[in-house]
MARTOR-316081 format. One record per residue (C-alpha): x negated, y negated, z. Coordinates in steps of 0.5 Angstrom, whole numbers, plus 500, padded with zeros to 3 digits. Layout:
<nodes>
((X, Y, Z))
...
</nodes>
This chain:
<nodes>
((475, 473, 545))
((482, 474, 544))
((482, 482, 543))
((479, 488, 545))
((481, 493, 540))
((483, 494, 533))
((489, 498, 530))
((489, 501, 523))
((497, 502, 522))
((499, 506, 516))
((505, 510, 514))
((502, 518, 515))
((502, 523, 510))
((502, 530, 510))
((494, 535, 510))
((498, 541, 509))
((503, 545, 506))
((507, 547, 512))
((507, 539, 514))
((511, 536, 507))
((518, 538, 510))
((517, 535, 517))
((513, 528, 514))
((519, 527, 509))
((524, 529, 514))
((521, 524, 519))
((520, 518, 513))
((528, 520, 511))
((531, 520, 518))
((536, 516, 519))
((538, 515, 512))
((544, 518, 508))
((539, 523, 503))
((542, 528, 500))
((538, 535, 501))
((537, 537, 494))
((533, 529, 493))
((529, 532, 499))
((527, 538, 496))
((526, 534, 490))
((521, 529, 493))
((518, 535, 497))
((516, 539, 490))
((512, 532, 489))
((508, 535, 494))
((506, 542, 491))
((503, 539, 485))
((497, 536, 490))
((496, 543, 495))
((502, 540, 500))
((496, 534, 501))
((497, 527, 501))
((490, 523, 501))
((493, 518, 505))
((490, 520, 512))
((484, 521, 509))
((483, 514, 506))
((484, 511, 513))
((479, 515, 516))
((475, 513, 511))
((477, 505, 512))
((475, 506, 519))
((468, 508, 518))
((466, 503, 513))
((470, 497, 517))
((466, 500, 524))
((460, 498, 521))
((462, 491, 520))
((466, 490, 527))
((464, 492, 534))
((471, 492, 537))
((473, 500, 538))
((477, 502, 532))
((484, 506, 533))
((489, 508, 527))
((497, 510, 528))
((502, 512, 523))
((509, 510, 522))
((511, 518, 520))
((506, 522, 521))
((499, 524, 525))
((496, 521, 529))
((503, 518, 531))
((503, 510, 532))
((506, 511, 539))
((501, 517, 542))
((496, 512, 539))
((498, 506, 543))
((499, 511, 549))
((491, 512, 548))
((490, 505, 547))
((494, 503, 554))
((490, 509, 558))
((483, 507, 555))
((485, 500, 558))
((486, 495, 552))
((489, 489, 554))
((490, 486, 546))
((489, 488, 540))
((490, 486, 533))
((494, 490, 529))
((492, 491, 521))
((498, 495, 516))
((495, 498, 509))
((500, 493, 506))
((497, 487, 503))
((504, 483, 501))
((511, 481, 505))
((517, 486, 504))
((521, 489, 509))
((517, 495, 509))
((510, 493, 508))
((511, 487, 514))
((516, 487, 519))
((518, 495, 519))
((510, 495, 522))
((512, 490, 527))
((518, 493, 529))
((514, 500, 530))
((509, 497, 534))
((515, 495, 539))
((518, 502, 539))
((511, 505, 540))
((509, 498, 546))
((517, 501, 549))
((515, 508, 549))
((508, 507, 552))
((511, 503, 557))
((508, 497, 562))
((501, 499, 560))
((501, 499, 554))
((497, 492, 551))
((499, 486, 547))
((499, 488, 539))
((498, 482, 534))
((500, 484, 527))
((495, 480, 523))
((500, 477, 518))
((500, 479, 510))
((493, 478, 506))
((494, 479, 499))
((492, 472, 498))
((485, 473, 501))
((480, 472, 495))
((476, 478, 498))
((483, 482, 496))
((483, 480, 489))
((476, 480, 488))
((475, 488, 491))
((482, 490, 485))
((477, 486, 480))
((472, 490, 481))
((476, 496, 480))
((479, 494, 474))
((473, 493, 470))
((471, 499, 472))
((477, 502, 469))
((476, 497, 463))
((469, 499, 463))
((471, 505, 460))
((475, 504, 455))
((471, 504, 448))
((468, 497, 447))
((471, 495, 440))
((478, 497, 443))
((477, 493, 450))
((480, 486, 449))
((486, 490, 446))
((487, 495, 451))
((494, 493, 456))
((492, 492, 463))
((498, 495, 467))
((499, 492, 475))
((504, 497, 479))
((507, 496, 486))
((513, 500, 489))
((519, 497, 487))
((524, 494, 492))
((531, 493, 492))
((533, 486, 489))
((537, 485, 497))
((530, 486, 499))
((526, 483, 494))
((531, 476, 496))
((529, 475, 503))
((521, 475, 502))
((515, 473, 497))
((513, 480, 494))
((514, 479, 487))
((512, 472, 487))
((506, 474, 492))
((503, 480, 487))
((505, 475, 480))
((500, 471, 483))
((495, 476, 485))
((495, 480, 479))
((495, 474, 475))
((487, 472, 480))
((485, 480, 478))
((486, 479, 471))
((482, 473, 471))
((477, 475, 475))
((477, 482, 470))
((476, 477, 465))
((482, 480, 461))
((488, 477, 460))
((492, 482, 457))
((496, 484, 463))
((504, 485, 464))
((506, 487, 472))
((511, 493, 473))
((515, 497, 479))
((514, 504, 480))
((517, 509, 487))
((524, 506, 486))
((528, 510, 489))
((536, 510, 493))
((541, 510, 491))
((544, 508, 483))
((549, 503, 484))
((543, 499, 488))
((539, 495, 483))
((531, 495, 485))
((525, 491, 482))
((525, 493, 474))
((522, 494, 469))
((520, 501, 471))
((513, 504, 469))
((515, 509, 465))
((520, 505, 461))
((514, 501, 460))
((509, 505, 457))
((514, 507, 452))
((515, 500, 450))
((507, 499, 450))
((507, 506, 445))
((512, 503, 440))
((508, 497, 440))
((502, 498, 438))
((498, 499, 444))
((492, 505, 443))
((489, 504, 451))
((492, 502, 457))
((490, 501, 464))
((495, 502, 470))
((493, 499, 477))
((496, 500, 482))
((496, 494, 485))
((501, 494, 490))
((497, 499, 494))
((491, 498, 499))
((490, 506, 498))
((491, 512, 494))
((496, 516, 496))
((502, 521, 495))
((508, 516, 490))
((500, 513, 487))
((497, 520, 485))
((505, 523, 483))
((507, 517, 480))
((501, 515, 476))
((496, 521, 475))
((501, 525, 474))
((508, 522, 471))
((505, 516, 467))
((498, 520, 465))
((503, 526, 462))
((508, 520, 459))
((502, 517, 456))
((499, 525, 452))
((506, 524, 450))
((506, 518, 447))
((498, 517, 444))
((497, 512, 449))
((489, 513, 452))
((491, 512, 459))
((485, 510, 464))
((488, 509, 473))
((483, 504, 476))
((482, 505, 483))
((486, 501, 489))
((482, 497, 494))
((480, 503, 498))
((473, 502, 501))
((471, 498, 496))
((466, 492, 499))
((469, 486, 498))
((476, 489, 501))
((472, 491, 507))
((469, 485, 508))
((475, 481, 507))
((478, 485, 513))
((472, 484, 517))
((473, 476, 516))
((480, 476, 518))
((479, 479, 524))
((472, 474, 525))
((478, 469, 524))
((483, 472, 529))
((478, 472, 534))
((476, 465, 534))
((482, 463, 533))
((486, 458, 539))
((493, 463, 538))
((493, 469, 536))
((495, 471, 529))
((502, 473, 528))
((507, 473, 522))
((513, 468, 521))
((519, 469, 526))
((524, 473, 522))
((519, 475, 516))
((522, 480, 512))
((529, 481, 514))
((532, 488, 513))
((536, 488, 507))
((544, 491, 508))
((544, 499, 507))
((548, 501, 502))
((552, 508, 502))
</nodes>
């Protein structure tokens, strides 16, 4: 066996109105972002009660994946509470040795890979010489599990649309738009092409077009297009009467999914006549559960322990 323990590693985000501000400034340090971009983001956050559905949706990961696994289960997050380093000082005092480290990220980018790796070596640092071996188990959008448990949430959401309009009805793939300087040193877009194209299949529905949301940054950077608004306006001008938006890119719901998708997009849609129907991400959904229960059999079984490419997803250049 070659780990004791498992940790869910995840982004953070706020539970309460008076967290909004020190999350962002947390998720912002370092980066050269206009204090009037920080408010603007922070209002986001009114529209939800200043809550982000995040945390909530790991407590929920780890009470299903706990059903299935019998490894302790610890949860850490990169900007905001539980803090992945008090998490790892916890593990250390507890006495784990090896763990096996999951990211609610299914693809490879930077921000989704190699940023988590790098967090889990500050977190390793802080804690000091007890502190366990943490493996990141590496990307797994290409599990079958993961596209069967985005299939089954999209034809929940197809199920909703009026039967004679459903074959027409325009099957919308999300994910967080990246920088093209990013998007260049790993295989984000190609990875969520071909997992679109496996959930589409596997939904039966073959009208389906992938588009970017969350860009942010500055202007002069190009980022993954077309954007999700953009394109809605363009399905409107063609004829499309029903859509339905999945956020692929996502393992879970939270603030960018809420804001930019039942917000944003479902307001643009009233606007434009589109019927809009949001199809549910992974989440807790049985088929991603237990596709997470077979990665970590795998692990556990295997020679070596599970571990991403040397030099993954390099940090692209910043740009002023």
């Amino acid at each position: 066996m070659l780990y004791d323990a498992i940790l869910i590693v995840s982004f953070g985000g706020p539970e309460r109105p008076e967290d909004v501000m020190p999350f962002l400034e947390n998720v912002l340090r370092g980066r050269n972002v206009p204090r009037e971009r920080l408010l603007e983001v922070a209002g986001h956050y009114r529209h939800f009660e200043g809550v982000s559905p995040i945390n909530q949706q790991c407590r929920d990961l780890i009470g299903a994946l706990g059903e299935r696994v019998a490894l302790p289960i610890y949860w850490g997050n990169r900007n905001w509470h539980p803090m992945l380093p008090d998490t790892v000082r916890q593990m250390a005092g507890d006495g784990v040795r090896r763990a096996l480290a999951i990211a609610t990220s299914a693809y490879s980018s930077y921000s989704g890979c190699r940023q988590y790796i790098e967090n889990i070596e500050a977190a390793r640092a802080a804690a000091g010489p007890e502190a366990p071996v943490i493996d990141k188990l590496p990307p797994f959008w290409w599990h079958p599990g993961f596209a069967a448990a985005n299939a089954g949430r999209v034809s929940a959401a197809l199920g909703a649309i009026p039967h004679p309009r459903r074959a027409a009805a325009r099957l919308v793939f999300t994910a967080h738009s990246i920088p093209l300087s990013m998007a260049a040193n790993c295989r984000y877009q190609e990875q969520l092409i071909e997992t679109a194209r496996k959930v589409s299949a596997l939904a039966g529905h073959d009208q389906w077009d992938l588009v970017w949301q969350s860009r942010s940054g500055p202007p002069t950077q190009p980022w993954l297009e077309p954007d999700i608004l953009d394109h809605l306006r363009a399905l409107a001008g063609n004829g499309v009467r029903d859509v339905v938006v999945s956020p692929l890119g996502f393992t879970s719901d939270h603030m960018e999914v809420m804001y930019d998708l039942d917000h944003e997009a479902a307001a643009l849609c009233r606007e434009l006549g589109l019927n809009f129907v949001r199809a549910q991400t992974a989440g807790t959904h049985p088929d991603f559960i237990a596709m997470l229960a077979d990665l970590i059999g795998q692990c556990q079984s295997a020679a070596e322990p599970a571990r991403c490419a040397d030099g993954c997803c390099p940090a692209p250049k910043r740009v002023a």
